[in-house]
Structure formats: structure tokens, C-alpha cells
Backbone as a ProteinNet text record, in pm:
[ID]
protein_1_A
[PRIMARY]
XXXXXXXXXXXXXXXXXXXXXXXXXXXXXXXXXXXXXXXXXXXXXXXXXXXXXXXXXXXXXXXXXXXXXXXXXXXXXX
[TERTIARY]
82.6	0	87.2	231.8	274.1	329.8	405.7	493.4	415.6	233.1	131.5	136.4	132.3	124.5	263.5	307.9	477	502.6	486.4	502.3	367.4	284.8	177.7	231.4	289.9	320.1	456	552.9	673.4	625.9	529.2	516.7	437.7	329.4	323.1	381.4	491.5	603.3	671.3	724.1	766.6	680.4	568.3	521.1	490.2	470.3	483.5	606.4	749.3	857.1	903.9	856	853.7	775.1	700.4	616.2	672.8	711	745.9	898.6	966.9	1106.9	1079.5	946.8	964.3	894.7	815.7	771.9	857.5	984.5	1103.2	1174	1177.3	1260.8	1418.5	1506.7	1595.8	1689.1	1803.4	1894.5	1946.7	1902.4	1960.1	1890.8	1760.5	1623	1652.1	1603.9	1557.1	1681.3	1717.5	1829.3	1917.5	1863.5	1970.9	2112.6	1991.1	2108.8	2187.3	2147.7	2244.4	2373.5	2346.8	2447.4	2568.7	2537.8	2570.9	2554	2401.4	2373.1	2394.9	2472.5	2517	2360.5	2317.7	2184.9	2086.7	2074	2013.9	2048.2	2220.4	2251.1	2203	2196.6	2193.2	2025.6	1973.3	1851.6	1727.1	1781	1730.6	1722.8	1676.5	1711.6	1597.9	1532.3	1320	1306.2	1439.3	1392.6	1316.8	1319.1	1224.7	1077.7	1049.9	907.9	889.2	951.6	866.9	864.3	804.1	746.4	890.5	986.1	1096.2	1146.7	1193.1	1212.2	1145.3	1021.3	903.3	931.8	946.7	924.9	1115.9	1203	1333.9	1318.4	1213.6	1219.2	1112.8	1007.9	935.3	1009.1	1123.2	1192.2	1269.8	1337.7	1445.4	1353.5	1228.6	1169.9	1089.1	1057.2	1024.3	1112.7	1192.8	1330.4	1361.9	1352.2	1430.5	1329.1	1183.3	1058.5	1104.4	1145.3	1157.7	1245.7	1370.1	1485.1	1431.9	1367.8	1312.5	1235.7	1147.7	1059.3	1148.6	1192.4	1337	1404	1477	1516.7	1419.8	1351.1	1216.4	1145.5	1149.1	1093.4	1193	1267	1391.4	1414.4	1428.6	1389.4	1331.6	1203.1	1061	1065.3	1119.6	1088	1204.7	1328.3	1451.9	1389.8
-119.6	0	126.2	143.8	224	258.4	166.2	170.9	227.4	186.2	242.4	388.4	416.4	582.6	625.9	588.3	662.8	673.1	583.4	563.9	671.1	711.9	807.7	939.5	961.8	1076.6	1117.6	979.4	1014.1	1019	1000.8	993.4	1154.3	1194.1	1326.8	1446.4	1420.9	1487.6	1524.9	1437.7	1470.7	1483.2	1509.6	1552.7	1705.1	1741.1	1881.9	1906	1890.4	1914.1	1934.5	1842.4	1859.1	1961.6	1972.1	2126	2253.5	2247.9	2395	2380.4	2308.2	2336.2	2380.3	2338.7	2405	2525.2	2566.9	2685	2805.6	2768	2889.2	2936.6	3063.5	3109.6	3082.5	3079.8	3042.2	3144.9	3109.3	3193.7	3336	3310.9	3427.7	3457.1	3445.8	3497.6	3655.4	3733.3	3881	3976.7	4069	4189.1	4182.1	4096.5	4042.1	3962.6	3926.1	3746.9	3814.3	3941.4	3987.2	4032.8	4124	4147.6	4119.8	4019.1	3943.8	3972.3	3927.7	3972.5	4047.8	4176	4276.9	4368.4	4387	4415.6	4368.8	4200	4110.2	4117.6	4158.6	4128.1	4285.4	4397.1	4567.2	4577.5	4547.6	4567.5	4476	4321.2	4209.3	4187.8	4329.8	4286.4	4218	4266.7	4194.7	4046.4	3991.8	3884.1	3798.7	3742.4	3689.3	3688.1	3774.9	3819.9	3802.5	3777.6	3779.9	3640.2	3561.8	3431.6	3382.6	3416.5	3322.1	3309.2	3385	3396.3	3263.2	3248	3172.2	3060.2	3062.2	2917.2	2845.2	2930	2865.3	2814.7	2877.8	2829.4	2695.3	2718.3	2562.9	2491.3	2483.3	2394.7	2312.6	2398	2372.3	2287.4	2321.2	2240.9	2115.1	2119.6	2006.8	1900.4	1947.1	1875.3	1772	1879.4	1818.9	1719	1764.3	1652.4	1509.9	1531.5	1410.3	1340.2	1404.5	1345.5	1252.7	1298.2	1222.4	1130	1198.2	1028.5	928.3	929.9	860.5	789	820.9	742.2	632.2	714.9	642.9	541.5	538.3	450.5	339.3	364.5	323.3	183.9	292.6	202.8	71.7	111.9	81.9	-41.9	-69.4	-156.9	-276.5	-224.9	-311.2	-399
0	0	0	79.9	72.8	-15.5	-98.9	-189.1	-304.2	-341.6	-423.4	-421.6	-249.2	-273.1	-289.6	-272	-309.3	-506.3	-517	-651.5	-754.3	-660.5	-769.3	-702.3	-575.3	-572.6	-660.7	-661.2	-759.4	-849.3	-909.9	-1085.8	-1107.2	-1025	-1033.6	-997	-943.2	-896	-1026.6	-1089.1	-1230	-1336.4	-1332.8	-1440.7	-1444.5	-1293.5	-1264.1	-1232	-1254.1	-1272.1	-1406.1	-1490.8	-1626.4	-1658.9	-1626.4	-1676.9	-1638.4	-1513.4	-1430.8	-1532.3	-1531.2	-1607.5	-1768.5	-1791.3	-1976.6	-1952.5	-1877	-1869.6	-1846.4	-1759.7	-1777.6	-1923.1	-1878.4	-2025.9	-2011.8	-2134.1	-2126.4	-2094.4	-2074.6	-1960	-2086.2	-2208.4	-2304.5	-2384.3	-2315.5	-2344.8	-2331.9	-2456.4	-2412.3	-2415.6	-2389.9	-2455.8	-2321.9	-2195	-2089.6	-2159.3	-2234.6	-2283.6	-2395.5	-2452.6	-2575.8	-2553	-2425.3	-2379.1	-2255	-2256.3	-2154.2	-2040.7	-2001.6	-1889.1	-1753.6	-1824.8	-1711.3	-1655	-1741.4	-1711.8	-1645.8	-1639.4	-1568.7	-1406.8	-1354.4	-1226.4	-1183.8	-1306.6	-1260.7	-1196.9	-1301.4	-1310.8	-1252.9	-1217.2	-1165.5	-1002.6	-941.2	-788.3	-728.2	-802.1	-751.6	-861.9	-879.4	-977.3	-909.6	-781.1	-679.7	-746.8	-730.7	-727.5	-892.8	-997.9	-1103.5	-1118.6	-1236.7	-1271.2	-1328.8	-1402.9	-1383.2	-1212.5	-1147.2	-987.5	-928.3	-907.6	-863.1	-949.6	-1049.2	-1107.8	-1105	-1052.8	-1013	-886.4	-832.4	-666.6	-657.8	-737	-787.9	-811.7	-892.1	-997.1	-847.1	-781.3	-652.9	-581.3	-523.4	-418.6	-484.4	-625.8	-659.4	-672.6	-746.7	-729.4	-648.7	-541.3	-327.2	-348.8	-337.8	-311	-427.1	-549.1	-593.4	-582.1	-538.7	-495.8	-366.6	-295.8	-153.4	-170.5	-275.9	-339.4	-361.7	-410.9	-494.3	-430.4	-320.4	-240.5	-97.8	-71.7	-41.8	-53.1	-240.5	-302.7	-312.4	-312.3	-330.4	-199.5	-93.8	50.4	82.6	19.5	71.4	-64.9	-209.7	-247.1	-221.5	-198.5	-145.1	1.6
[MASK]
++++++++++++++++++++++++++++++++++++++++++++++++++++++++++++++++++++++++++++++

């Protein structure tokens, strides 16, 4: 039974990992990336707060969570 729920939370874990990671723009996206992002570190102090910001910090904690599934699962079927 446990190993059931472990295994649907790992599998939706990465599918919303897979999503939140294509939804970011790429790192030389936009007139940051033209110029080599001197502008990005000048001008980027509230990057937090916008939707790339938020969706790096999704990406990080989903991550941790599947990494934990992972070994877990891991555990629990050994």
C-alpha cells in the first residue's frame, strides 16, 4: 500500500517538474542574454518576485521533493 502511494506521488512529482522546467525562459532569453547579462545582475534585484524567480524556486523544491521520493521509493521496495 505504501509503496502504491509513493510511486503516484513520484510519478506526479515529475510531471509537474517537467512542466514547471519548460515553462522557464531560457537563460539568453531577451536583450539580458544579448548582452551578456550585465543588465540582468543591474537591473534584476526583484527577480524573486517575477514568474521566472518563482518558477526557479518551484523547480528547486520540486526537485528536493523528488529526490526524496526517490530514495524512499527506493527504501521501501529493497
Amino acid at each position: 500500500m505504501l509503496e502504491n502511494v509513493i510511486t503516484i506521488v513520484h510519478v506526479v512529482l515529475s510531471i509537474i517538474l517537467i512542466a514547471v522546467v519548460l515553462l522557464q525562459s531560457g537563460k539568453s532569453a531577451g536583450l539580458s542574454g544579448s548582452i551578456g547579462g550585465g543588465a540582468e545582475t543591474f537591473f534584476g534585484k526583484n527577480k524573486a518576485k517575477t514568474l521566472d524567480g518563482m518558477l526557479e524556486k518551484a523547480t528547486a523544491v520540486l526537485a528536493l521533493f523528488f529526490i526524496v521520493t526517490s530514495v524512499v521509493l527506493a527504501i521501501v521496495i529493497k
